[in-house]
TORTORMI-428550 format. One record per residue (C-alpha): x, y, z. Coordinates in pm, whole numbers, plus 50000, padded with zeros to 5 digits. Layout:
REM residues N
{{X, Y, Z}}
...
***
This chain:
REM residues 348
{{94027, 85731, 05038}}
{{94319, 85608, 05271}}
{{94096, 85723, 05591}}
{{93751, 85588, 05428}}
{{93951, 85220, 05405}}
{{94061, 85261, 05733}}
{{93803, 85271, 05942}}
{{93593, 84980, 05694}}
{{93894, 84795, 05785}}
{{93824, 84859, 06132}}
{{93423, 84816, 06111}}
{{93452, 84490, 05910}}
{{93770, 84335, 06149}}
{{93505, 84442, 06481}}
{{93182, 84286, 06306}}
{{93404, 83950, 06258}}
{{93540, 83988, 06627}}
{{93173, 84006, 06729}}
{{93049, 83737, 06561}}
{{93322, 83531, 06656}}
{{93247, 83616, 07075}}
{{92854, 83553, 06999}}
{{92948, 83213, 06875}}
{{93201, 83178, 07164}}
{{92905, 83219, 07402}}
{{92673, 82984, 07255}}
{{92937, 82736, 07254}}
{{93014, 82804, 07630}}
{{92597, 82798, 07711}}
{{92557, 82489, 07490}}
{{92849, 82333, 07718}}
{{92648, 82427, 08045}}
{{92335, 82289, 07935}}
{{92458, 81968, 07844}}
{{92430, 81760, 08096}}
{{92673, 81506, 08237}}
{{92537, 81189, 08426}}
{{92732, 81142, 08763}}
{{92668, 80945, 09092}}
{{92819, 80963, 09422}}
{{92829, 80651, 09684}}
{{92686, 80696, 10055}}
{{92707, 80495, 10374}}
{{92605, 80515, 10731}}
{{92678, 80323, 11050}}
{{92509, 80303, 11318}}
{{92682, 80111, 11634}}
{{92661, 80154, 11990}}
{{92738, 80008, 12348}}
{{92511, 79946, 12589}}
{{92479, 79886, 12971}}
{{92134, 79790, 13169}}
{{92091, 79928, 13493}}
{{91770, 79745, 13663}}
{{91873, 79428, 13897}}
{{91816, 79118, 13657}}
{{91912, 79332, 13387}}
{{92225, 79426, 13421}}
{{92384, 79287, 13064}}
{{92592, 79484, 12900}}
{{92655, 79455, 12496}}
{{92825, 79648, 12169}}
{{92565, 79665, 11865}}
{{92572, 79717, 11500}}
{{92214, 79854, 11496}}
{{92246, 79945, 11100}}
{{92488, 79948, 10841}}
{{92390, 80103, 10515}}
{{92565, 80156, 10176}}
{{92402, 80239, 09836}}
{{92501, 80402, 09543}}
{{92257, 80724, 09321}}
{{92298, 80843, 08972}}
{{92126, 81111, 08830}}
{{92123, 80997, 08451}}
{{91914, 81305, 08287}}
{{91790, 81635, 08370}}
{{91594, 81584, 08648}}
{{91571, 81184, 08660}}
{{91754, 80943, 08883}}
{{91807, 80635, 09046}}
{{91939, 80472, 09378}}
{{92018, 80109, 09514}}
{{92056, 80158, 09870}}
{{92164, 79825, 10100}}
{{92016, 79768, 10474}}
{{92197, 79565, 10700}}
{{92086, 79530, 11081}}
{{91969, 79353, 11405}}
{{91669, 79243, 11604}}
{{91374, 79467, 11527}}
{{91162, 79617, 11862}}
{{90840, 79342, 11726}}
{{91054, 79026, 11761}}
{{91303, 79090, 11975}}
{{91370, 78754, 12045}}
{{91557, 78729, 11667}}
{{91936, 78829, 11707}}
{{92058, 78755, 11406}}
{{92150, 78999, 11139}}
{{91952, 79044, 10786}}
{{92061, 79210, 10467}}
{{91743, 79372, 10257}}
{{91731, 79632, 09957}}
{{91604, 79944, 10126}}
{{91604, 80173, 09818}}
{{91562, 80010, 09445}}
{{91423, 80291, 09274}}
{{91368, 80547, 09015}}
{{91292, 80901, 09068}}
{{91226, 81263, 08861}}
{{91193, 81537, 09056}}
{{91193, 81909, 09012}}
{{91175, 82241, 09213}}
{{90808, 82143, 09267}}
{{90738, 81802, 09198}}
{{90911, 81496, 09302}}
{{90775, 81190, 09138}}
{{90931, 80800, 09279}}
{{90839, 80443, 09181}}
{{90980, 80146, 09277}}
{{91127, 80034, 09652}}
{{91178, 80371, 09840}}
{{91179, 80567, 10175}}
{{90803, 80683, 10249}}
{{90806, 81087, 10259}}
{{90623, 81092, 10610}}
{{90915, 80872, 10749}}
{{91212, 81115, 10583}}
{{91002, 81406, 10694}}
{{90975, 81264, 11105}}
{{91330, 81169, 11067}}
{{91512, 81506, 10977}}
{{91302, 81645, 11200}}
{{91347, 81401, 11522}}
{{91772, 81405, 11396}}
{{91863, 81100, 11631}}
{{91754, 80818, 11389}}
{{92144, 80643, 11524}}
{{92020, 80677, 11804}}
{{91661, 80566, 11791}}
{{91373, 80522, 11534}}
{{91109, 80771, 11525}}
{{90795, 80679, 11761}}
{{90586, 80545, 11474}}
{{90888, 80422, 11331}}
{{91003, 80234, 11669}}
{{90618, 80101, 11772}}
{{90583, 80024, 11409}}
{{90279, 80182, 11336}}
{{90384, 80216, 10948}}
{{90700, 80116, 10700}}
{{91004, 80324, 10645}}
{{91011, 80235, 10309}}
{{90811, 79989, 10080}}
{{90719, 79939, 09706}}
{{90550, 80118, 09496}}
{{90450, 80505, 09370}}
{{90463, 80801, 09565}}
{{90402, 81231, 09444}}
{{90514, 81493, 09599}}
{{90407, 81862, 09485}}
{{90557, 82133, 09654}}
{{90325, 82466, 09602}}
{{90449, 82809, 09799}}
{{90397, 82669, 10190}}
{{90223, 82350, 10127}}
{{90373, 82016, 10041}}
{{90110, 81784, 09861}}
{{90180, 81355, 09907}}
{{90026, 81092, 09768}}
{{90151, 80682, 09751}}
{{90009, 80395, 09679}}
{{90236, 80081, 09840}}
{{90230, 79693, 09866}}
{{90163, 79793, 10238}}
{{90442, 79557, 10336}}
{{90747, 79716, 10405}}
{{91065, 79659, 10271}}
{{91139, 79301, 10386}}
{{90869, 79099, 10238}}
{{90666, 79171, 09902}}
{{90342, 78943, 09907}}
{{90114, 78983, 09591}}
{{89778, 78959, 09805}}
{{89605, 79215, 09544}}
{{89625, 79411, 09891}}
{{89759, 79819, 09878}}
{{89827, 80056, 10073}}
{{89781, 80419, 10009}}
{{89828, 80743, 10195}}
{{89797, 81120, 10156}}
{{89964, 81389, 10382}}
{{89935, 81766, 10355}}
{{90240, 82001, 10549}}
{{90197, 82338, 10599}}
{{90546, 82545, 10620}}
{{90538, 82895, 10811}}
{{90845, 83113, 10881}}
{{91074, 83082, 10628}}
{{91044, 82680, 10666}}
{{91103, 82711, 11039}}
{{90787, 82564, 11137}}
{{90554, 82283, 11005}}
{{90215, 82150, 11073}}
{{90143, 81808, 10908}}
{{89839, 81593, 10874}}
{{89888, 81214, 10755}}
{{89609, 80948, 10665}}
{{89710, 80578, 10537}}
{{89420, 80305, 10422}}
{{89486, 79937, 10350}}
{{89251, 79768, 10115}}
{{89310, 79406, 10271}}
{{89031, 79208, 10346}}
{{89133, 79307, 10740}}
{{89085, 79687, 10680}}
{{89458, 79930, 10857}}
{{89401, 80267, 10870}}
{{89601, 80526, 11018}}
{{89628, 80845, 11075}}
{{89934, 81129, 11217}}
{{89934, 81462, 11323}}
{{90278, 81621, 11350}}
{{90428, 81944, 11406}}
{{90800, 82084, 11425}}
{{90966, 82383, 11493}}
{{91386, 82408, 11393}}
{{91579, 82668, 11405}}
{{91984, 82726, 11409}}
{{92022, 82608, 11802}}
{{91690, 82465, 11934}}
{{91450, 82241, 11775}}
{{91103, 82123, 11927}}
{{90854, 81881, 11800}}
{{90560, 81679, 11902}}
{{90341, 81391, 11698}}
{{90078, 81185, 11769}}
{{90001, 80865, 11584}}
{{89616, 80653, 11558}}
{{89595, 80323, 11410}}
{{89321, 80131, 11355}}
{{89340, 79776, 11373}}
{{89722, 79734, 11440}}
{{89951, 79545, 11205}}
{{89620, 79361, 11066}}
{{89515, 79237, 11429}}
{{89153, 79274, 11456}}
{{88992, 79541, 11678}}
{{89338, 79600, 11814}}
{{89340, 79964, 11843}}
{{89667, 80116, 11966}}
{{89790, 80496, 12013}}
{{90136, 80677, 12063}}
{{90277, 81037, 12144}}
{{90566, 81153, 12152}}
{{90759, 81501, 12222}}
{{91119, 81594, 12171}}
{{91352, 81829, 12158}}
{{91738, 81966, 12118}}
{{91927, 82248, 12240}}
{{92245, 82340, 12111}}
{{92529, 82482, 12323}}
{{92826, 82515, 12071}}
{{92796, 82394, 11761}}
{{92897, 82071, 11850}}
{{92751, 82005, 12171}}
{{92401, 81976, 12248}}
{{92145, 81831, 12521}}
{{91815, 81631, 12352}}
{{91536, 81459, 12508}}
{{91202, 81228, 12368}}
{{90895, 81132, 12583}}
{{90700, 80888, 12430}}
{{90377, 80719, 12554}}
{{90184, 80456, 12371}}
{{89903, 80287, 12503}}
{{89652, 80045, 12318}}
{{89248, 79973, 12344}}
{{89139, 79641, 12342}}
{{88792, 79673, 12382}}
{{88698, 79548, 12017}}
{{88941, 79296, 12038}}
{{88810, 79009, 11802}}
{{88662, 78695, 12028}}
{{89000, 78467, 12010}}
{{89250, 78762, 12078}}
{{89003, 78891, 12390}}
{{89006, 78530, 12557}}
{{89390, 78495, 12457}}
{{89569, 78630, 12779}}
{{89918, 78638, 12680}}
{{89811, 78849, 12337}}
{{89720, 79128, 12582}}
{{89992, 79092, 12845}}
{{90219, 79100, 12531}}
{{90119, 79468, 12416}}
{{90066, 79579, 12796}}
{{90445, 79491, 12831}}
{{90535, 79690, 12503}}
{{90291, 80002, 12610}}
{{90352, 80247, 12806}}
{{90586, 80541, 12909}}
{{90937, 80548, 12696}}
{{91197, 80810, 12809}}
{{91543, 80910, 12653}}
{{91770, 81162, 12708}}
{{92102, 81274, 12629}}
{{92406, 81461, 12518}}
{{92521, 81481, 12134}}
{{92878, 81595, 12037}}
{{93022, 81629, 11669}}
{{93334, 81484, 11642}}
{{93366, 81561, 11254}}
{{93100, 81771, 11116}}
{{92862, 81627, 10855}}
{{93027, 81285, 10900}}
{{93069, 81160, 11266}}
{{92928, 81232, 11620}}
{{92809, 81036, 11922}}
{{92525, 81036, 12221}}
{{92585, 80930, 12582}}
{{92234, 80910, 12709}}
{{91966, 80711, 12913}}
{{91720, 80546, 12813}}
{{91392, 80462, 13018}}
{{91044, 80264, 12985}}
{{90753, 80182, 13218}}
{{90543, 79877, 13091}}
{{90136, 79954, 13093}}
{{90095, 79638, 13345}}
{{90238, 79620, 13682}}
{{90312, 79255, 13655}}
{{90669, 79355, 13459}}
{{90935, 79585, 13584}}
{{91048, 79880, 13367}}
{{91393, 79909, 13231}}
{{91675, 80148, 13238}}
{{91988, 80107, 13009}}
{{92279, 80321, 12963}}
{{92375, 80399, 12573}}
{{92681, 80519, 12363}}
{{92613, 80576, 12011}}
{{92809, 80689, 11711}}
{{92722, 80725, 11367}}
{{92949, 80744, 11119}}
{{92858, 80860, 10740}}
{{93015, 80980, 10378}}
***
């Protein structure tokens, strides 16, 4: 009797421990799925120096090309928001402003997922973050659409992504007016983009198409592809837009190829070739007879060349270019230019 108490003793006291670690788990799983809203704060500089080389253009000057500082919380599973700040200079279509300008380049709401990201409100356009990691110089200089301003690096509206195996799906529909002015013209513009992603996500192929329903019909359309690896990246784009920034029958082209090669892993040697060139043979009757319309974009076209050395000073938050920067106008009547540049960017 003594032995047959014993070991119920023992069953019942290990059935209670048991029950007791089951509910212990739970406890500890219900703790991991609960989620906790948190945010973190970011900001990026991007400053240089700069010294022209050509005679009549020898100025020399420090820039704050763009400050920015914004703030993201992710409030539920898989939904967040972000208020990012843009503060900068002169843009490269009127450079003849010098003054600085504060906008809201990010005022929006987001839910994303392994395979679908879903945004609405004032945001970064996926074909613009896509160019951008893979060009990696944006302190230094825009992307080629992004610099000729062929399209918007952010603006208002809806955009879907769907990520399926090696394809990447994107759709938006935007005001069409960038980030810095919001006109209610009953005017959008949407866009859809298809990327292809081969070796491990080492390589992409991309094809982009954009469509304004203004009474002036924009359309545009991208090709890009992009190879990066650990030390050496290589990519090439080339952009078509019909009727540029709403001028009718101006039709205007760019191309551009760069590239980086890593010698440490801080130091590396990059280089971009860029040439954009327009066609003004549809020109609309008052922009054909205007003279100084065309000299304008003749001065603007043509062959852009940069080059340079990168160095990370602090990994994942500061690092600098010394490198040259070059461009040959599409008309003879202007001399090109040649400047000298030291960029940092700093970011957290």
């Amino acid at each position: 009797m003594k032995t047959g108490s014993i070991l119920t003793f023992i069953l019942i006291t290990f059935l209670n421990l048991n029950a007791v670690a089951q509910e212990e788990q739970k406890t500890e799983q219900k703790k991991k799925n609960r989620f906790n809203p948190h945010g973190k704060i970011e900001g990026k500089i991007f400053t240089d120096f700069n010294a022209g080389l050509n005679q009549g253009n020898n100025t020399k000057n420090f820039e704050l090309k763009r400050a920015y500082f914004g703030y993201e919380l992710e409030f539920a599973q898989h939904f967040s928001a972000k208020v990012r700040l843009d503060v900068g200079g002169a843009e490269f279509i009127t450079p003849e402003i010098n003054n600085q300008y504060v906008f809201f380049k990010t005022a929006a709401v987001y839910y994303k997922t392994d395979k679908i990201m879903i945004g609405f409100g004032l945001q970064d356009t996926y074909q613009f973050k896509l160019e951008e990691k893979l060009w990696g110089k944006r302190y230094v200089l825009p992307t080629m659409p992004d610099y000729q301003k062929f399209n918007f690096s952010a603006d208002i509206g809806a955009a879907f992504v769907y990520r399926i195996r090696h394809f990447d799906f994107d759709i938006s529909f935007f005001n069409g007016q960038g980030y810095k002015q919001f006109d209610a013209d009953n005017a959008f513009r949407s866009s859809l983009g298809v990327t292809a992603y081969m070796f491990k996500r080492k390589f992409l192929l991309r094809a982009y198409g954009d469509y304004s329903t203004d009474s002036l019909h924009l359309a545009s359309f991208t090709g890009l592809a992009g190879l990066k690896l650990k030390n050496f990246s290589l990519g090439a784009e080339y952009t078509y837009q019909h009727n540029y920034i709403y001028t009718d029958g101006h039709m205007r082209n760019g191309a551009s190829v760069f590239s980086q090669f890593n010698f440490t892993e801080k130091l590396g040697l990059w280089f971009r070739i860029d040439q954009v060139w327009s066609d003004f043979s549809k020109l609309a009757p008052d922009h054909k007879a205007n003279d100084e319309f065309v000299t304008k974009w003749l001065k603007r076209d043509g062959l852009y060349a940069f080059t340079g050395m990168e160095y990370i000073i602090v990994p994942k938050h500061l690092r600098a270019s010394v490198n040259y920067q070059h461009h040959t106008p599409d008309t003879s009547d202007y001399p090109g230019t040649d400047f000298i540049y030291f960029n940092v960017e700093v970011k957290w």
